[in-house]
Biopython code that builds the backbone (N, CA, C, O; Angstrom):
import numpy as np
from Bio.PDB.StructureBuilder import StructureBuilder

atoms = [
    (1, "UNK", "N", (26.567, 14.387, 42.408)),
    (1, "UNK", "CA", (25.938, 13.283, 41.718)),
    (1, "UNK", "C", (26.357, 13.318, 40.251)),
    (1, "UNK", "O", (26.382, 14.391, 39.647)),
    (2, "UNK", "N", (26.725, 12.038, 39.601)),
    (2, "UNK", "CA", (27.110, 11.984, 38.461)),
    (2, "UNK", "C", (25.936, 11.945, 37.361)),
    (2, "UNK", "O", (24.788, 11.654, 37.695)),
    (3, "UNK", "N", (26.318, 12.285, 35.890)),
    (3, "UNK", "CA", (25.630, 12.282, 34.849)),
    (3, "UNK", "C", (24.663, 10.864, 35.141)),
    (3, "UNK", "O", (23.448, 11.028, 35.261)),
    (4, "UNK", "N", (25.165, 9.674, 35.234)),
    (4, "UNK", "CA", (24.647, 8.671, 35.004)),
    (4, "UNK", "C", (23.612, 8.308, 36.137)),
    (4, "UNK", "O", (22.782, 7.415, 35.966)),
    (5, "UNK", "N", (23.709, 9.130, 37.445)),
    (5, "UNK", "CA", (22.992, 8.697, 38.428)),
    (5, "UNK", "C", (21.875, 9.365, 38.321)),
    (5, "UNK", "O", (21.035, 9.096, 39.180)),
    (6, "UNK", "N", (21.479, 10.482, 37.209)),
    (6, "UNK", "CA", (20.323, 11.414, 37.225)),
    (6, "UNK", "C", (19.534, 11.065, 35.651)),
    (6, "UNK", "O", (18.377, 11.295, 35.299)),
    (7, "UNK", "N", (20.403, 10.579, 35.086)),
    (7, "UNK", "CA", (19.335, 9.919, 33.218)),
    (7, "UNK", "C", (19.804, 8.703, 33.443)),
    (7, "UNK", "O", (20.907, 8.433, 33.918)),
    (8, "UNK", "N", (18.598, 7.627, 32.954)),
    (8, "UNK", "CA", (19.174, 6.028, 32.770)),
    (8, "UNK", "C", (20.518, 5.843, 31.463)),
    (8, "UNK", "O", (21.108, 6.582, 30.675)),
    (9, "UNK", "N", (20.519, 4.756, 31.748)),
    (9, "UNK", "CA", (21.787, 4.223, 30.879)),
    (9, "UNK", "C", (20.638, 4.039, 29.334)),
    (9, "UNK", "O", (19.418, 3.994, 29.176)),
    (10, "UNK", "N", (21.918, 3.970, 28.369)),
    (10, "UNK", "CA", (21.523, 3.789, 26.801)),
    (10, "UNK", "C", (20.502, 2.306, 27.139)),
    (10, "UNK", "O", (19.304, 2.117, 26.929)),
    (11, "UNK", "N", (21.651, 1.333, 27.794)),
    (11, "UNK", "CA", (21.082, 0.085, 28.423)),
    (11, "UNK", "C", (19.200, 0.311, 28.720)),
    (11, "UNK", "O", (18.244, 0.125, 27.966)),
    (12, "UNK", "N", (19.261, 0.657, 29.777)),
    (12, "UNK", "CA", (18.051, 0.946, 30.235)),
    (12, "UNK", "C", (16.981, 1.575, 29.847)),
    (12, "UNK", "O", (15.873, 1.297, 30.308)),
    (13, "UNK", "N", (17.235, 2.770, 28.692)),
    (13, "UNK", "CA", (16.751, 3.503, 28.055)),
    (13, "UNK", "C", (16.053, 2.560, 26.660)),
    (13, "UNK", "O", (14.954, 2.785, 26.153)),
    (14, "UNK", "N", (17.203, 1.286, 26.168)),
    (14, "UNK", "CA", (17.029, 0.729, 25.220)),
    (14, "UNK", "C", (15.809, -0.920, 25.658)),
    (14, "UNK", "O", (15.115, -1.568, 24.875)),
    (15, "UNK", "N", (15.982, -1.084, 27.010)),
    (15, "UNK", "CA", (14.868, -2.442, 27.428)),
    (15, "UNK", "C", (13.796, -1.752, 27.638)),
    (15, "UNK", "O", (12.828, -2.388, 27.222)),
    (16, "UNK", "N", (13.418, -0.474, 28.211)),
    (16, "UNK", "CA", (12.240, 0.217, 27.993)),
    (16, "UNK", "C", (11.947, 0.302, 26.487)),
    (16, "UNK", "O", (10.822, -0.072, 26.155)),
    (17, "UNK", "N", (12.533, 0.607, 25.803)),
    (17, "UNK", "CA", (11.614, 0.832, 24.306)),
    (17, "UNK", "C", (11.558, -0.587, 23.663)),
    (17, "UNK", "O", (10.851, -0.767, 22.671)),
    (18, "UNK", "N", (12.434, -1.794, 24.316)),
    (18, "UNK", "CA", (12.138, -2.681, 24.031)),
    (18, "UNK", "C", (10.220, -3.414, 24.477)),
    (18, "UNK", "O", (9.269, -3.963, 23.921)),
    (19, "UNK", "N", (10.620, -2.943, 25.716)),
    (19, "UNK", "CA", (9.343, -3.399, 26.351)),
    (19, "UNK", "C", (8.026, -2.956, 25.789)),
    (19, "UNK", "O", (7.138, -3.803, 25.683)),
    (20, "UNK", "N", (7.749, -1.414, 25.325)),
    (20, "UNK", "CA", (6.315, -0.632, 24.797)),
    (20, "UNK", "C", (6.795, -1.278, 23.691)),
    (20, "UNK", "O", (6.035, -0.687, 22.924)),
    (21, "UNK", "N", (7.461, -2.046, 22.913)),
    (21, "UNK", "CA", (7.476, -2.496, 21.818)),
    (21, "UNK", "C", (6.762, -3.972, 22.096)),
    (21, "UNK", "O", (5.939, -4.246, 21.221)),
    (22, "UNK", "N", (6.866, -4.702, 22.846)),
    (22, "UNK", "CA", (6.331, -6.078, 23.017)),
    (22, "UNK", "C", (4.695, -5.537, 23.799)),
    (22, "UNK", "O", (3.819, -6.397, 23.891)),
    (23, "UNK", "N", (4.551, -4.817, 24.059)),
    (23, "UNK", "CA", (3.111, -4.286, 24.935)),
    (23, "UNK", "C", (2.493, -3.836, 23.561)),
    (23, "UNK", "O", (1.571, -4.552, 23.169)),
    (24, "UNK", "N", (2.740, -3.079, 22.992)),
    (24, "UNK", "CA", (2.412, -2.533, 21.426)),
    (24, "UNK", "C", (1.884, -4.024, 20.651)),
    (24, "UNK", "O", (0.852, -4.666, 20.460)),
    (25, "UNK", "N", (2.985, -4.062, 20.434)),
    (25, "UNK", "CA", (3.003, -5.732, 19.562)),
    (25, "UNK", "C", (1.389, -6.520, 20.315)),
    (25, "UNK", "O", (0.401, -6.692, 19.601)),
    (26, "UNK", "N", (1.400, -6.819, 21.469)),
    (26, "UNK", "CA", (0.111, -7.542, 21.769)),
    (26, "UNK", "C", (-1.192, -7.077, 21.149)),
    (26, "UNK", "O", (-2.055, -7.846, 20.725)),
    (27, "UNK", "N", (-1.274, -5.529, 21.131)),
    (27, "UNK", "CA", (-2.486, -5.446, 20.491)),
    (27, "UNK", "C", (-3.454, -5.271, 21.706)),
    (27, "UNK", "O", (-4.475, -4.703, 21.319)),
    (28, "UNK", "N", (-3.477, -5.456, 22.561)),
    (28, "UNK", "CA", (-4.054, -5.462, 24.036)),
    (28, "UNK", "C", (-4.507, -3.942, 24.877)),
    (28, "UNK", "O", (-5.346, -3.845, 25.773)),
    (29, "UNK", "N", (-3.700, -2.872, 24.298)),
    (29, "UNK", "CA", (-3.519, -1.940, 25.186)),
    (29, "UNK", "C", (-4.692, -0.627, 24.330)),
    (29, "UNK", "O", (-4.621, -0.425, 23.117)),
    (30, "UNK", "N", (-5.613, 0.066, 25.178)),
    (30, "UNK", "CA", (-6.414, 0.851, 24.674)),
    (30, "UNK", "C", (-5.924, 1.872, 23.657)),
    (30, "UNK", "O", (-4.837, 2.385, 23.921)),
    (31, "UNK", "N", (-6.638, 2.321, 22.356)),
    (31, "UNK", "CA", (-6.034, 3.405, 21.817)),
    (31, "UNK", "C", (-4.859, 4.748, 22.622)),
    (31, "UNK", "O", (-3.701, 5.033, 22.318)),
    (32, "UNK", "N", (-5.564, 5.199, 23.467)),
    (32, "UNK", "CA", (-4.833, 6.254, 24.366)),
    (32, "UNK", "C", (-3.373, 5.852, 25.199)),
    (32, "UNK", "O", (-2.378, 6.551, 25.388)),
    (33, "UNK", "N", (-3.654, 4.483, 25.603)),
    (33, "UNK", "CA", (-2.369, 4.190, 25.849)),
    (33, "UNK", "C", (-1.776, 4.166, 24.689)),
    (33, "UNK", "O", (-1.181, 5.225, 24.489)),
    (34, "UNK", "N", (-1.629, 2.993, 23.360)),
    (34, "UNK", "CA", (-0.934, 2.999, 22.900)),
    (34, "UNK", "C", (-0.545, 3.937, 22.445)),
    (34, "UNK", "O", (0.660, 3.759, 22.270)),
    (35, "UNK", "N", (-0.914, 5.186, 22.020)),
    (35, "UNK", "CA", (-0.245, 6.662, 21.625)),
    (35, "UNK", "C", (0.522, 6.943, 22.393)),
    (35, "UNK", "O", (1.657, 7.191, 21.986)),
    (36, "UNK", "N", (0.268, 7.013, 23.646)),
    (36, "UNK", "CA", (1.065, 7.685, 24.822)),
    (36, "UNK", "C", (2.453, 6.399, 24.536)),
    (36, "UNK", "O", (3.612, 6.806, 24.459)),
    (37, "UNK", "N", (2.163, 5.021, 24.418)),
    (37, "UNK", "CA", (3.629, 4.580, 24.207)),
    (37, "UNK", "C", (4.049, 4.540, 22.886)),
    (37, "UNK", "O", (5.129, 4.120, 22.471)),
    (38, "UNK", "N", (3.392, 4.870, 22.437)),
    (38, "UNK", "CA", (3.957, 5.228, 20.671)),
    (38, "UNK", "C", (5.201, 6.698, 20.727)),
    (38, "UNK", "O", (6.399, 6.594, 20.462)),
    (39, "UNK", "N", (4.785, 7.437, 20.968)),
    (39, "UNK", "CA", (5.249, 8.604, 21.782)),
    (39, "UNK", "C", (6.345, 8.562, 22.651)),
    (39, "UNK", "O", (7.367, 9.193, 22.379)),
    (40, "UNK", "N", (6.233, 7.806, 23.786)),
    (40, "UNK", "CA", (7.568, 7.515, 24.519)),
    (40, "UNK", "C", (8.649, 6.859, 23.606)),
    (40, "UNK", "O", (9.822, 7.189, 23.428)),
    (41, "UNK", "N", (7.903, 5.812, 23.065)),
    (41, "UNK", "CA", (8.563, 4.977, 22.273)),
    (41, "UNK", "C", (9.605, 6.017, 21.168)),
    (41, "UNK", "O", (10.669, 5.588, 20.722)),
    (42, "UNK", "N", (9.210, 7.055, 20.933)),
    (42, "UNK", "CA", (9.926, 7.890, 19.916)),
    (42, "UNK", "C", (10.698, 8.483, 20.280)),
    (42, "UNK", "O", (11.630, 8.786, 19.535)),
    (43, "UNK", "N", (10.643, 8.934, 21.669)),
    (43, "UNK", "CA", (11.321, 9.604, 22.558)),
    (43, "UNK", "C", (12.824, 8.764, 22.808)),
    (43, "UNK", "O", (13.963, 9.109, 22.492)),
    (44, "UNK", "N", (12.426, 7.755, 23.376)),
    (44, "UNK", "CA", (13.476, 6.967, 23.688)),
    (44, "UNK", "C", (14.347, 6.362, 22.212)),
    (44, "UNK", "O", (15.555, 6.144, 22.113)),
    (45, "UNK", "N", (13.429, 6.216, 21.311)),
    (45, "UNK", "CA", (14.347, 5.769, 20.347)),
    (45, "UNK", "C", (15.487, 7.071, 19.967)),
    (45, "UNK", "O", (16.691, 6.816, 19.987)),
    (46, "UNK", "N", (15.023, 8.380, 19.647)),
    (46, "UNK", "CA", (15.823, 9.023, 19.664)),
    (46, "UNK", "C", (17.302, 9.630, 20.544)),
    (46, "UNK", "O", (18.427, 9.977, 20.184)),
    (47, "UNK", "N", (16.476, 9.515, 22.060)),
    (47, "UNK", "CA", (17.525, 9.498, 22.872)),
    (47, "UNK", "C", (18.444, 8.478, 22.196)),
    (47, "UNK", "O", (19.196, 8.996, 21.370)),
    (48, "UNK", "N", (18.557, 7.272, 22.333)),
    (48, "UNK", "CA", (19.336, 6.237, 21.888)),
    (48, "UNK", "C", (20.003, 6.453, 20.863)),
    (48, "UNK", "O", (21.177, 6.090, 20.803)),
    (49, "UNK", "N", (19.308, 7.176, 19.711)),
    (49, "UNK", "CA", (20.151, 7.465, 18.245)),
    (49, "UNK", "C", (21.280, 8.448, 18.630)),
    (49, "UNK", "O", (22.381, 8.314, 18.096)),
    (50, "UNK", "N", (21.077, 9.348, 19.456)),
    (50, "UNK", "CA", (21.916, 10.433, 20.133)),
    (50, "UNK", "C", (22.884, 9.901, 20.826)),
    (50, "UNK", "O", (23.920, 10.564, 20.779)),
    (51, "UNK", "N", (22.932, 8.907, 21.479)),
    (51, "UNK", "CA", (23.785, 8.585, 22.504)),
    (51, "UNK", "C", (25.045, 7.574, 21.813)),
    (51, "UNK", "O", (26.215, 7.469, 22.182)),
    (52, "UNK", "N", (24.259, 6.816, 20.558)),
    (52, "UNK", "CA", (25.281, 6.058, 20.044)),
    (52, "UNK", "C", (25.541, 7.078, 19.025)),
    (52, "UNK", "O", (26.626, 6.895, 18.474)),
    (53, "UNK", "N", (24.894, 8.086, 18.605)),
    (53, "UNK", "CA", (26.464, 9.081, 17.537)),
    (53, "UNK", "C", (27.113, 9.341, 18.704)),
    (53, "UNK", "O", (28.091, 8.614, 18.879)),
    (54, "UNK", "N", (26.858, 10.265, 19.699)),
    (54, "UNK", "CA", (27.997, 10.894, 20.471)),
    (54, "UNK", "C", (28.892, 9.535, 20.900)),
    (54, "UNK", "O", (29.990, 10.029, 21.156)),
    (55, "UNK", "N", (29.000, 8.117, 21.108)),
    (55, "UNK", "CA", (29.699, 7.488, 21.198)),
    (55, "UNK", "C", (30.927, 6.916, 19.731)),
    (55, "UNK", "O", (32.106, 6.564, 19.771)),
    (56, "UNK", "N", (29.935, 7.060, 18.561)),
    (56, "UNK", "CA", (30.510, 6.743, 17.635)),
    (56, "UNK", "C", (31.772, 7.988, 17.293)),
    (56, "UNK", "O", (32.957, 7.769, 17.045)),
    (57, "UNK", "N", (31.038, 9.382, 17.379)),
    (57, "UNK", "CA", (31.769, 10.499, 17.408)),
    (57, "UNK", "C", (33.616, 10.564, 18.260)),
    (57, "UNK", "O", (34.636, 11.092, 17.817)),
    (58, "UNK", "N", (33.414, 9.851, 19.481)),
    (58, "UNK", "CA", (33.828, 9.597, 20.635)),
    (58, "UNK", "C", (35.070, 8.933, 19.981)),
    (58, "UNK", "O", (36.167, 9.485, 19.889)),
    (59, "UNK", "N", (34.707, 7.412, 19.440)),
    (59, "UNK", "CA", (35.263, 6.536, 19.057)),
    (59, "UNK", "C", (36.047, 7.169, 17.486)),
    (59, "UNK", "O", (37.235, 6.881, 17.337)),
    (60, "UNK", "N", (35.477, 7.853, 16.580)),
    (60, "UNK", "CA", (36.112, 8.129, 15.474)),
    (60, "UNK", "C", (37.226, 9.537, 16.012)),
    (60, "UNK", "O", (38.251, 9.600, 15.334)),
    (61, "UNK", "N", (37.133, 10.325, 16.828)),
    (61, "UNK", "CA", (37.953, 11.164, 17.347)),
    (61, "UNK", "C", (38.955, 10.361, 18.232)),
    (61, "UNK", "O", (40.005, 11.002, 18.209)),
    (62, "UNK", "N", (39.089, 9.343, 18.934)),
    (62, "UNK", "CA", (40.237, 8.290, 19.326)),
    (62, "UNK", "C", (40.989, 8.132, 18.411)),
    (62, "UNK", "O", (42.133, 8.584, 18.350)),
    (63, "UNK", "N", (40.309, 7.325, 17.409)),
    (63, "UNK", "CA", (41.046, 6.765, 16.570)),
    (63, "UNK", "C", (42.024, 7.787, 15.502)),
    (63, "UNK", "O", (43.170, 7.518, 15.141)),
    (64, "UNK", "N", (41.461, 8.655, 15.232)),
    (64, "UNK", "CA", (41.863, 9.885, 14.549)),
    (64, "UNK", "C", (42.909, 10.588, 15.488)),
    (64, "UNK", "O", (43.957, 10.979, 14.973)),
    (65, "UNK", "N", (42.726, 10.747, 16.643)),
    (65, "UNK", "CA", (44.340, 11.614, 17.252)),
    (65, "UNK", "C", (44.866, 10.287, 17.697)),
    (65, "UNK", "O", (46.078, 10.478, 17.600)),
    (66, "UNK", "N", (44.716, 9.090, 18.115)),
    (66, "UNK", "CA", (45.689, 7.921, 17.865)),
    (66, "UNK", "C", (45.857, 7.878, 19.284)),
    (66, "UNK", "O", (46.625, 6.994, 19.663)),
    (67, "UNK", "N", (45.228, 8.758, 20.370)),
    (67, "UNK", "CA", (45.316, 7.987, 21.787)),
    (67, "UNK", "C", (44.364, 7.274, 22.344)),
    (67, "UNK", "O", (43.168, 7.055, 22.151)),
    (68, "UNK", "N", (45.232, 6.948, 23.122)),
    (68, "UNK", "CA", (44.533, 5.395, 23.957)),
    (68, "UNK", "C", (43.970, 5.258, 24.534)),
    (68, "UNK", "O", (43.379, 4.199, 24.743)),
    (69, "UNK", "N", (43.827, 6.566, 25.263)),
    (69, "UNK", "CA", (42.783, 7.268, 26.650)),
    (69, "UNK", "C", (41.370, 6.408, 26.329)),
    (69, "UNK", "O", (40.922, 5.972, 25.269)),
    (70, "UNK", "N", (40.898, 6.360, 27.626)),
    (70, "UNK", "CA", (39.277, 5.438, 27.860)),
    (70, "UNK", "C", (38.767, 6.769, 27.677)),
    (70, "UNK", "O", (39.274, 7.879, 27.838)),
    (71, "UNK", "N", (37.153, 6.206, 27.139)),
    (71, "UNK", "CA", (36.404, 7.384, 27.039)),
    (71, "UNK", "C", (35.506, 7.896, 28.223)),
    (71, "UNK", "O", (34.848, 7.187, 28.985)),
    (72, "UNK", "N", (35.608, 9.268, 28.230)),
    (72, "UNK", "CA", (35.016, 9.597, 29.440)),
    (72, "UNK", "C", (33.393, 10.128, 29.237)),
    (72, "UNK", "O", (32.962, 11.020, 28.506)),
    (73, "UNK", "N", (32.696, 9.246, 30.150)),
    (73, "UNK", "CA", (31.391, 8.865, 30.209)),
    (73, "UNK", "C", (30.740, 10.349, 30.628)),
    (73, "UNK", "O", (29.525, 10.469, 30.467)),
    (74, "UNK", "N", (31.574, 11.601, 31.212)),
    (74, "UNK", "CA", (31.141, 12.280, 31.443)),
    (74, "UNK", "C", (31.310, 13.663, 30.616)),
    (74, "UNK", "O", (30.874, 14.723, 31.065)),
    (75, "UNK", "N", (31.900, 13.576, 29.521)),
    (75, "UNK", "CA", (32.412, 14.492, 28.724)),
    (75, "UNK", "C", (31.347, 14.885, 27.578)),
    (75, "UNK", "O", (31.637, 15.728, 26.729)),
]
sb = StructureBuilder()
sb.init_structure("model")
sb.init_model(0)
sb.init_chain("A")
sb.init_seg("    ")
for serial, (resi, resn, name, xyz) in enumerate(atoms, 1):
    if name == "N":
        sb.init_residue(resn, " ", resi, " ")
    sb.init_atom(name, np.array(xyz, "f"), 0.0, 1.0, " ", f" {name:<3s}", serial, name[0])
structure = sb.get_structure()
C-alpha cells in the first residue's frame, strides 16, 4: 500500500480544515466541540504547512540541479 492510500491528500486534508472553519464561523457548535475543532483545525493546518515546504523544497532542488524528472510523491 502506498503513502497516499494510508494519510489523506494535502487536497483533502485542506477541505477538512476548510470545513471546521465554516462550522466554527456559524457560531452554532457547543464550547467543547469547538475546542476539539479548534485543535484539529491546528493540526491540519500544520500538516498542510509541512507538506507545501516539502513540496516547495522539492521544487527549489529541481530547479537548482536543472533536471526534469517529475516529482516523486513518494520520496
Amino acid at each position: 500500500m502506498s503513502t497516499s492510500d494510508q494519510t489523506p491528500s494535502f487536497e483533502a486534508k485542506l477541505t477538512e480544515l476548510e470545513s471546521l472553519v465554516r462550522q466554527m464561523e456559524q457560531g452554532s457548535m457547543p464550547l467543547d466541540a469547538s475546542l476539539d475543532a479548534f485543535e484539529k483545525g491546528v493540526k491540519l493546518a500544520k500538516e498542510c504547512h509541512s507538506i507545501l515546504d516539502n513540496a516547495s523544497q522539492k521544487v527549489t532542488e529541481i530547479k537548482q540541479s536543472g533536471a526534469e524528472s517529475p516529482l516523486d510523491p513518494d520520496a
